[in-house]
Biotite code that builds the C-alpha atoms (Angstrom):
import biotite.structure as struc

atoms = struc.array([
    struc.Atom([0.000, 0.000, 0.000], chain_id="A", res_id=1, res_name="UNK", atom_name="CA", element="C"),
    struc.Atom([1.646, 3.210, -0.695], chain_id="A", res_id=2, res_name="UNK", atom_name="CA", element="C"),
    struc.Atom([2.239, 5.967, 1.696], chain_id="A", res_id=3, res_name="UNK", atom_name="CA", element="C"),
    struc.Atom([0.687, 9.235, 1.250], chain_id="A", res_id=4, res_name="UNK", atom_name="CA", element="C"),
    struc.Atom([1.684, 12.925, 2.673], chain_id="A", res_id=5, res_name="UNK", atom_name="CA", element="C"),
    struc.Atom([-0.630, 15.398, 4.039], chain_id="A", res_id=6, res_name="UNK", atom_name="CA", element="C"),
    struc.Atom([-0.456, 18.709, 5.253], chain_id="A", res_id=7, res_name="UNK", atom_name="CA", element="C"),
    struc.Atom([-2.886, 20.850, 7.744], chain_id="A", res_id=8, res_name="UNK", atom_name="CA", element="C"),
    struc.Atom([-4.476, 24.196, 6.190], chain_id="A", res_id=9, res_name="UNK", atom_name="CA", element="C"),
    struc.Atom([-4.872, 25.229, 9.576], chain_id="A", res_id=10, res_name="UNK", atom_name="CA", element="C"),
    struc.Atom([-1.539, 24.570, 11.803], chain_id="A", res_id=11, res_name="UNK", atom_name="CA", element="C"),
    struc.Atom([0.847, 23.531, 8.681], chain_id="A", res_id=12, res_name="UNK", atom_name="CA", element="C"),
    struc.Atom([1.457, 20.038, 10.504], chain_id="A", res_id=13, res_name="UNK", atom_name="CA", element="C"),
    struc.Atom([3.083, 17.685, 8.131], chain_id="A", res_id=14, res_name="UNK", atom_name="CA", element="C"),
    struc.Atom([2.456, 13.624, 8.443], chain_id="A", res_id=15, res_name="UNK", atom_name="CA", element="C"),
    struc.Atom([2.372, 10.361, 6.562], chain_id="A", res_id=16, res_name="UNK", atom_name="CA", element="C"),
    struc.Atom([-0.189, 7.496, 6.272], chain_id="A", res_id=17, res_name="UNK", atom_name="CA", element="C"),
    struc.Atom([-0.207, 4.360, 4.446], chain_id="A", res_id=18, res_name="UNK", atom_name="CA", element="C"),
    struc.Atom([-3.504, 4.033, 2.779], chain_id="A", res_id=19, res_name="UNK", atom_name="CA", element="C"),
    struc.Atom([-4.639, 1.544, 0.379], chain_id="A", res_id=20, res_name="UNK", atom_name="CA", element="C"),
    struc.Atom([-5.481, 3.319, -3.039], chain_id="A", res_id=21, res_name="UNK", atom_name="CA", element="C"),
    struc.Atom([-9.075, 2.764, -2.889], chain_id="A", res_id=22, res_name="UNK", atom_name="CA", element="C"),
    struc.Atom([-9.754, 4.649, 0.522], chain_id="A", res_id=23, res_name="UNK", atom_name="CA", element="C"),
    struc.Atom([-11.019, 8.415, 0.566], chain_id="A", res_id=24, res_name="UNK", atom_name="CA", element="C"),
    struc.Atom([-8.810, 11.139, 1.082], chain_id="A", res_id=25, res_name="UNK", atom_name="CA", element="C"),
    struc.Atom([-8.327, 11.960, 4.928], chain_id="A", res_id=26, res_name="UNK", atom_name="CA", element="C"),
    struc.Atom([-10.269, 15.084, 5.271], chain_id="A", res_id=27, res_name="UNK", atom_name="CA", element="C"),
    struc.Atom([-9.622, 16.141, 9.193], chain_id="A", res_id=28, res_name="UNK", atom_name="CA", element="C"),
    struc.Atom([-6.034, 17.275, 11.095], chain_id="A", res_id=29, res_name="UNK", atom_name="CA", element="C"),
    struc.Atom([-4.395, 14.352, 13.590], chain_id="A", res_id=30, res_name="UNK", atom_name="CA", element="C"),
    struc.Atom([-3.689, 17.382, 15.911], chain_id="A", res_id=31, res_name="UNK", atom_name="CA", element="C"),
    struc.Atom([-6.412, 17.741, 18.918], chain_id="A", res_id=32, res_name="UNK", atom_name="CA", element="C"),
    struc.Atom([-8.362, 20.960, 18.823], chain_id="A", res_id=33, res_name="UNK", atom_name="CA", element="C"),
    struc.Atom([-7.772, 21.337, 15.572], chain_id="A", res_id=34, res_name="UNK", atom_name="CA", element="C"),
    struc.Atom([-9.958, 22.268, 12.813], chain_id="A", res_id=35, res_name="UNK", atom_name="CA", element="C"),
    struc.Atom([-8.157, 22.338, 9.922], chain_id="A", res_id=36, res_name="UNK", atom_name="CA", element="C"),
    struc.Atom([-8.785, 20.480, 6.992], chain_id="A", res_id=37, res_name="UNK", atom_name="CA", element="C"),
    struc.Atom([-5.792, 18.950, 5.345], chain_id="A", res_id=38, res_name="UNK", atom_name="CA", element="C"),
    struc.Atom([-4.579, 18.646, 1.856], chain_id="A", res_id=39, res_name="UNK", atom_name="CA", element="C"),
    struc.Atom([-2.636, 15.390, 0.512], chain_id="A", res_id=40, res_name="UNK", atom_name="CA", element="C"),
    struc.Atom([0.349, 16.407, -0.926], chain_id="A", res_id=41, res_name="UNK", atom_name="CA", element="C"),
    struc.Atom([2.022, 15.223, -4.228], chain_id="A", res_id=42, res_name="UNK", atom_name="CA", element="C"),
    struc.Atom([4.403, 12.544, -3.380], chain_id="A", res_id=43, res_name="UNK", atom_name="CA", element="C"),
    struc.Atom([8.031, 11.790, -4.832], chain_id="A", res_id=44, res_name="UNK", atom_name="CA", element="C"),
    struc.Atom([6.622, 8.331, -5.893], chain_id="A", res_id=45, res_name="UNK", atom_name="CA", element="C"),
    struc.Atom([9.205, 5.040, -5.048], chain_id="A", res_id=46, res_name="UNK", atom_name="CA", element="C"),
    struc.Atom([12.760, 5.008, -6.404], chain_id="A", res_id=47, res_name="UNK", atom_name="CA", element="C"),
    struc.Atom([13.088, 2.469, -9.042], chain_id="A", res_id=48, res_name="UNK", atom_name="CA", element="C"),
    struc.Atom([15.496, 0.125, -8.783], chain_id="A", res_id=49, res_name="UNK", atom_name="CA", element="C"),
    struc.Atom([16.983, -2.202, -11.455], chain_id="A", res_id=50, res_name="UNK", atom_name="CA", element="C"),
    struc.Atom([18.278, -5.483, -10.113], chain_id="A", res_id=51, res_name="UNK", atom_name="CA", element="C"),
    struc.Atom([19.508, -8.723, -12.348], chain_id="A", res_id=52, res_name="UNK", atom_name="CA", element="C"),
    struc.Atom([19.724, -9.236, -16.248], chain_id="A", res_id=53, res_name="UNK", atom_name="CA", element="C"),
    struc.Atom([17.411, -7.520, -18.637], chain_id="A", res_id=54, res_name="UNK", atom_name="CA", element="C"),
    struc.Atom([17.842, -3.967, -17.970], chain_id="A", res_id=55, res_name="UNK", atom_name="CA", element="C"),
    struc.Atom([21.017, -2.960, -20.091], chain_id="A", res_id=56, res_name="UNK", atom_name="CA", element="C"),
    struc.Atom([21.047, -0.734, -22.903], chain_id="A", res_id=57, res_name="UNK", atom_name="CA", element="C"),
    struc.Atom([21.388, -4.044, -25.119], chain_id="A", res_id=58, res_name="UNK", atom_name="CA", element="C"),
    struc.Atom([17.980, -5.091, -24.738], chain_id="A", res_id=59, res_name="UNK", atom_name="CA", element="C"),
    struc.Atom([16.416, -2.822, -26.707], chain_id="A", res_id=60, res_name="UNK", atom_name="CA", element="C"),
    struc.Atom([18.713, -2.971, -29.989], chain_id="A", res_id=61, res_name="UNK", atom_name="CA", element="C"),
    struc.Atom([17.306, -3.336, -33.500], chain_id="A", res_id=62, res_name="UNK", atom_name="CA", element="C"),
    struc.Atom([16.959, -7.167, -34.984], chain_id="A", res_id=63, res_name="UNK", atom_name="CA", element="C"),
    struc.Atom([19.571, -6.522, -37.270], chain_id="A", res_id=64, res_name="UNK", atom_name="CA", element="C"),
    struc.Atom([21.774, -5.217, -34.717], chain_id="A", res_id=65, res_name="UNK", atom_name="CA", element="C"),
    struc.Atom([21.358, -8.282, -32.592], chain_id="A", res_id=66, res_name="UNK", atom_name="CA", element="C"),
    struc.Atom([21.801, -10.880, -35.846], chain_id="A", res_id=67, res_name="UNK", atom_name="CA", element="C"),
    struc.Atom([25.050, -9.440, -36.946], chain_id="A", res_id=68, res_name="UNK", atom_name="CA", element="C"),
    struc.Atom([26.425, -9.642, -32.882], chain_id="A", res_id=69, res_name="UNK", atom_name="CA", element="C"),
    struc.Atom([24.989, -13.538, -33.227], chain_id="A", res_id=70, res_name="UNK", atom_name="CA", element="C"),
    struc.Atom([26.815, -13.914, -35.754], chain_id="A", res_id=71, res_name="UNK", atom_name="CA", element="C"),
    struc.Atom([30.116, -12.234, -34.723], chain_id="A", res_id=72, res_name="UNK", atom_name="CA", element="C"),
    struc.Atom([29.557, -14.111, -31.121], chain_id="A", res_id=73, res_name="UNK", atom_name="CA", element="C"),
    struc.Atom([29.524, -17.449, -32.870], chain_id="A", res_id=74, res_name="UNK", atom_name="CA", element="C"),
    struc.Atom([32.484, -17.097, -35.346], chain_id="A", res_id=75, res_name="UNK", atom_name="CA", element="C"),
    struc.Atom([34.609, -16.421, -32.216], chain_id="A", res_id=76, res_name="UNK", atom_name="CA", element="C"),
    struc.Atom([33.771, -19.330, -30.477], chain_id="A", res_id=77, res_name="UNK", atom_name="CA", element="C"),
    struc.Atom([33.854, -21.838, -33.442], chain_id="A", res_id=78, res_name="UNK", atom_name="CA", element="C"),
    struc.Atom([37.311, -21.100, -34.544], chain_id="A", res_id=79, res_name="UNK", atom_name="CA", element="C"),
    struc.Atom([40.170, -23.050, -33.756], chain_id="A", res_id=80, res_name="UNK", atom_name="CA", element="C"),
    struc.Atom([41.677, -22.518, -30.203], chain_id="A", res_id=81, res_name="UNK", atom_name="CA", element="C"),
    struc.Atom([45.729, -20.941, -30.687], chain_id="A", res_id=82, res_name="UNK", atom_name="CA", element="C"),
    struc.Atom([48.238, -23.400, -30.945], chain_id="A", res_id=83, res_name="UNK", atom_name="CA", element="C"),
    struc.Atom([49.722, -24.374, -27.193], chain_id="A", res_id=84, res_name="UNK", atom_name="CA", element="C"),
    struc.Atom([53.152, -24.145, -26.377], chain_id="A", res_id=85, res_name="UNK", atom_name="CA", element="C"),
    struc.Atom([55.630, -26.748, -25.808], chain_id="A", res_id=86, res_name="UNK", atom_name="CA", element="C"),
    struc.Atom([55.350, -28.344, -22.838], chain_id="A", res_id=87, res_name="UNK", atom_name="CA", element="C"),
    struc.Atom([58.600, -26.885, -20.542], chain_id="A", res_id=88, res_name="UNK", atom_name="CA", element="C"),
    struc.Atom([61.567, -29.246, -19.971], chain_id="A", res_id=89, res_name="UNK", atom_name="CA", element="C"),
    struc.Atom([61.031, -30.931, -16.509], chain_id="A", res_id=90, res_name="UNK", atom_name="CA", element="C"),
    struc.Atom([63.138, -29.031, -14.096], chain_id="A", res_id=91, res_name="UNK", atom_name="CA", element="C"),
    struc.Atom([66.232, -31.730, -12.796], chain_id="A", res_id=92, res_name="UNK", atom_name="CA", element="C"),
    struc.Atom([66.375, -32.344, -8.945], chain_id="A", res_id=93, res_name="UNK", atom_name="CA", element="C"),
    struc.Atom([69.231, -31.429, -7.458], chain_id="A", res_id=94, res_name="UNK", atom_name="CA", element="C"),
    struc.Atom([70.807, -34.283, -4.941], chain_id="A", res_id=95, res_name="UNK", atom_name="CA", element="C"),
    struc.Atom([70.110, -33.335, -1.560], chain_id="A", res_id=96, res_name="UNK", atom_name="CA", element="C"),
    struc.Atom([72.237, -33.608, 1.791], chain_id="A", res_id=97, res_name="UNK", atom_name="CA", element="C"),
    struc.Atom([71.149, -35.530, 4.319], chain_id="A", res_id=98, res_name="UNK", atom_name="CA", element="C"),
    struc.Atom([73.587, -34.978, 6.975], chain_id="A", res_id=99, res_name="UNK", atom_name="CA", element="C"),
    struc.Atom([72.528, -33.804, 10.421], chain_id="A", res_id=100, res_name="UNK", atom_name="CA", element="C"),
    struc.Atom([73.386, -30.824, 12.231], chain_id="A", res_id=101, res_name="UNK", atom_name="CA", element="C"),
    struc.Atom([75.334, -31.404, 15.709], chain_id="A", res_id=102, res_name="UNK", atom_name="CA", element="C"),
    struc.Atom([75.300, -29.457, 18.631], chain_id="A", res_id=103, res_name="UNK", atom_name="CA", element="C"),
    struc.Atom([78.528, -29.129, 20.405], chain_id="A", res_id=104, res_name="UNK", atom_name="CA", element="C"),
    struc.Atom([77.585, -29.863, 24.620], chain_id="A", res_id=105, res_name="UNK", atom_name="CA", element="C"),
])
């Protein structure tokens, strides 16, 4: 339900209230004592937000547009991958040590 604004012609006092968008227009001030009618204001409406795929500037390109990028998209994938390089000579192991270390007591 949105949330509507409203204003006092009487005492200026500002508040909200959710109302569905079939209900009447609130006609009276909140404020005790007084007698001012209010007016509903014009709201800044809900931000939009744009979450997940769909909403890119791509979406909305001409059919030829999108053909010729079908095309171009599958040319690159069905040509042949570039050739690898040779495999690196295995490096050698150097002999290791296997003495121990002594402590002098």
């Amino acid at each position: 339900m949105p949330t509507y604004e409203y204003e006092c012609q009487t005492c200026g006092h500002q508040f909200e209230t959710v109302q569905s968008m079939k209900d009447a227009h609130l006609t009276d001030c909140p404020i005790e004592n007084c007698p001012g009618p209010v007016h509903r204001k014009i709201g800044r409406g809900a931000g939009i937000i744009f979450k997940g795929s769909g909403f890119y500037q791509t979406d909305y390109r001409s059919d030829s547009y999108k053909a010729a990028a079908k095309k171009d998209s599958e040319s690159s994938t069905s040509s042949p991958p570039p050739p690898a390089a040779a495999p690196a000579a295995a490096p050698t192991s150097a002999p290791t040590s296997t003495a121990s270390s002594t402590k002098a007591v």
